[in-house]
C-alpha positions as CSV (number, residue, x, y, z in Angstrom):
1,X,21.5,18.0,-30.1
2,X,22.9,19.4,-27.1
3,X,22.5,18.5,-23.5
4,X,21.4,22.0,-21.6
5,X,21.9,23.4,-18.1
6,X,18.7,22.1,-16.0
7,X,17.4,24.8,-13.1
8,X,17.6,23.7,-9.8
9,X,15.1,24.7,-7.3
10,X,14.6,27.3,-6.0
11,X,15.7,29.3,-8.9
12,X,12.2,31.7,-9.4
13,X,11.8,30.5,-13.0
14,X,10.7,27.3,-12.0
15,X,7.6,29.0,-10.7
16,X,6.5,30.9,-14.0
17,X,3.6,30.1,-15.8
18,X,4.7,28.8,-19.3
19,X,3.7,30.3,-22.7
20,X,2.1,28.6,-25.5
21,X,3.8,27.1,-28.3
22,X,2.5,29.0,-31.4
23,X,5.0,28.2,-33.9
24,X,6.2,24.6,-34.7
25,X,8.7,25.1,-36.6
26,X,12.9,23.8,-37.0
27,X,13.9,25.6,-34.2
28,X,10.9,23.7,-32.0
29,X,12.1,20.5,-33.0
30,X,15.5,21.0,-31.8
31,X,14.4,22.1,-28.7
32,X,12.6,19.6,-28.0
33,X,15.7,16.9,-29.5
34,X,17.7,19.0,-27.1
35,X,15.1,18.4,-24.4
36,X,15.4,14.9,-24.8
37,X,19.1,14.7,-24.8
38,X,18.8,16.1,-21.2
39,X,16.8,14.2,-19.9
40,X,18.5,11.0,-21.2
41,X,21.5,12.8,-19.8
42,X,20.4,13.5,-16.8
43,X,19.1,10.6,-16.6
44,X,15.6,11.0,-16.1
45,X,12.0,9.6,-17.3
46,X,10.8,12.9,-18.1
47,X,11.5,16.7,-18.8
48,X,9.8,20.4,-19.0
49,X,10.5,23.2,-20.7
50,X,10.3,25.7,-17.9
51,X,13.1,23.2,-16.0
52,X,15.6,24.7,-18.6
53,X,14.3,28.4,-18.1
54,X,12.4,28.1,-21.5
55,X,9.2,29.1,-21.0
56,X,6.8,27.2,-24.3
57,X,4.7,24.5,-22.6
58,X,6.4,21.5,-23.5
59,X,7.3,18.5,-22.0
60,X,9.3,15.0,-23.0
61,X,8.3,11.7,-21.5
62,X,10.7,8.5,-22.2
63,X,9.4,5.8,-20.1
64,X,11.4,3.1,-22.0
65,X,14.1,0.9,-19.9
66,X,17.3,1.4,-20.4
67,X,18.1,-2.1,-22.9
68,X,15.1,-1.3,-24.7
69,X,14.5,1.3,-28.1
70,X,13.6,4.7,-27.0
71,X,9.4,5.3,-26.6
72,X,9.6,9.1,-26.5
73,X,6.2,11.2,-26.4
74,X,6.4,14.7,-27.0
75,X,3.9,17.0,-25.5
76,X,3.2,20.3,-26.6
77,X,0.4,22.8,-25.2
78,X,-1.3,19.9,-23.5
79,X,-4.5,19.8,-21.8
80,X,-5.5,17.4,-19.5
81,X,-8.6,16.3,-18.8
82,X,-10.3,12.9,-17.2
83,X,-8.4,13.0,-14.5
84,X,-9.9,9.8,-12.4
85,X,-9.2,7.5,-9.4
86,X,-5.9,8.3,-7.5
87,X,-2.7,6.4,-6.6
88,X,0.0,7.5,-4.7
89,X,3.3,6.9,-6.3
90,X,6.7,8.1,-5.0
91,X,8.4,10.9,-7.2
92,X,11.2,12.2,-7.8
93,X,12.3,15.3,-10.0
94,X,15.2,16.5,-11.6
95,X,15.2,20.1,-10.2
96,X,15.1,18.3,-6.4
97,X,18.4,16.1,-7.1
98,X,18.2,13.2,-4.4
99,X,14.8,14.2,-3.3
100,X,12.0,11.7,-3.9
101,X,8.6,11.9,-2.2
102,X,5.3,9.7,-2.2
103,X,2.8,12.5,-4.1
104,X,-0.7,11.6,-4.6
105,X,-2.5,11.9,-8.2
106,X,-5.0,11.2,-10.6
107,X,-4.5,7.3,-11.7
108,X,-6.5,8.0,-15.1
109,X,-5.7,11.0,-17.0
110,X,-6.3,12.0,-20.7
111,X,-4.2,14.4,-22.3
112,X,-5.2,16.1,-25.9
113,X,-1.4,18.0,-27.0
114,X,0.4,18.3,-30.6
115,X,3.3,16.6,-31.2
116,X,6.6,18.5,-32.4
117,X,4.9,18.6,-35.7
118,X,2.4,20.4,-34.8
119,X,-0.4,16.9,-35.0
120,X,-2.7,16.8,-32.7
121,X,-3.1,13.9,-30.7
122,X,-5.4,12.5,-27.6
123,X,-4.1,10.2,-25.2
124,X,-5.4,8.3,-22.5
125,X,-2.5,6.9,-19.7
126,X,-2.6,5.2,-16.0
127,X,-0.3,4.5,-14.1
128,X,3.7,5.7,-14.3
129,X,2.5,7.6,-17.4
130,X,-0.5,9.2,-15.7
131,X,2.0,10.4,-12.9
132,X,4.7,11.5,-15.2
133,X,2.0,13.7,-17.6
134,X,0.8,15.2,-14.1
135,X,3.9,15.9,-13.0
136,X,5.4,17.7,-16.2
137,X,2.6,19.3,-16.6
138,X,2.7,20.8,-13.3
139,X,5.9,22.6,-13.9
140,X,4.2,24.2,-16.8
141,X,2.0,25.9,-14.5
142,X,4.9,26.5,-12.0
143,X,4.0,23.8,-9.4
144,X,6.7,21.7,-8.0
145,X,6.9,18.0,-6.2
146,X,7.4,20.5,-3.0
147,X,4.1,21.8,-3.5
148,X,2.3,18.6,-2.6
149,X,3.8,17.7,0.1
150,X,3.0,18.8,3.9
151,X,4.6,21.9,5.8
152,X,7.3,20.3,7.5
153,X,8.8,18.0,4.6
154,X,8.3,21.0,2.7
155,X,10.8,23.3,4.5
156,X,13.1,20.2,5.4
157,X,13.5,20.3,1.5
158,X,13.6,23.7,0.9
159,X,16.7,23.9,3.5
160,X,18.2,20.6,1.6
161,X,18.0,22.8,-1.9
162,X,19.3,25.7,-0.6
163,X,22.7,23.7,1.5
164,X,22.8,21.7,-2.3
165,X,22.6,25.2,-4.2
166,X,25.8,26.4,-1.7
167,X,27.9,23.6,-2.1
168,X,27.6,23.9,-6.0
169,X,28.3,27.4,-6.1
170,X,31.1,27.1,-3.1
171,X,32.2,23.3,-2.8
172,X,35.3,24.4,-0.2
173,X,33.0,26.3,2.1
174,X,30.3,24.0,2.0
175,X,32.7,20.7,2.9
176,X,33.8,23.3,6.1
């Protein structure tokens, strides 16, 4: 397992569609254990593909608290439908480092995907699992937390992405 290099925005990537996972294979599976090292290293609750320029539609949720075993789901292909109710739930995203905003979703969604196996599997969730299947599955389809917020907050965290994206690529100049 290896922990990989995770895109920050607004590297274009993150805005590609992703690809269909047609093989599930040993090199899937390490992709995906490699996924979830990531994300535990990050640390976050969840983790897309496309967030580590890999463009398969796959995702890895771990809602589990930190003292407890791990509880990770694996999502591969997914397709949600029964999306009901909504809920407003503040979000953050490990693309938007320090950027958390109050998005509204779905508050029941079902999601039919295969597991890194290959097994199908249906799944109904609400609450902080409803809103983290929504919003890894959004990257899949190249739609970002910035997307669903309004125009101003929008470009107030476009310009904070773009002064974090300077300061890691030129820490002296940005600290001037």
């Amino acid at each position: 397992m290896a922990v990989r290099p995770i895109l920050m925005y607004p590297d274009p990537r993150l805005r590609e569609a992703a690809q269909d996972v047609e093989v599930f294979d040993d090199d899937l599976r390490r992709l995906v254990d490699d996924m979830a090292e990531t994300m535990y290293a990050a640390p976050g609750i969840g983790l897309a593909a496309p967030q580590l320029g890999i463009g398969k539609r796959i995702f890895v949720i771990d809602l589990a608290d930190e003292d407890t075993p791990s509880a990770l789901r694996v999502f591969i292909n997914p397709q949600l439908d029964g999306l009901q109710g909504k809920q407003s739930w503040r979000e953050g995203c490990l693309s938007f480092p320090d950027v958390s905003e109050e998005v509204q979703r779905a508050a029941e969604v079902t999601v039919k995907a295969k597991d890194q196996f290959g097994t199908p599997f249906e799944l109904t969730s609400e609450g902080l699992l409803a809103v983290a299947i929504q919003h890894e599955n959004d990257h899949l389809d190249g739609k970002l937390i910035i997307d669903h917020v309004g125009a101003v907050k929008r470009r107030i965290i476009h310009r904070k992405m773009l002064k974090l994206q300077k300061e890691r690529r030129d820490p002296d100049t940005a600290r001037e």
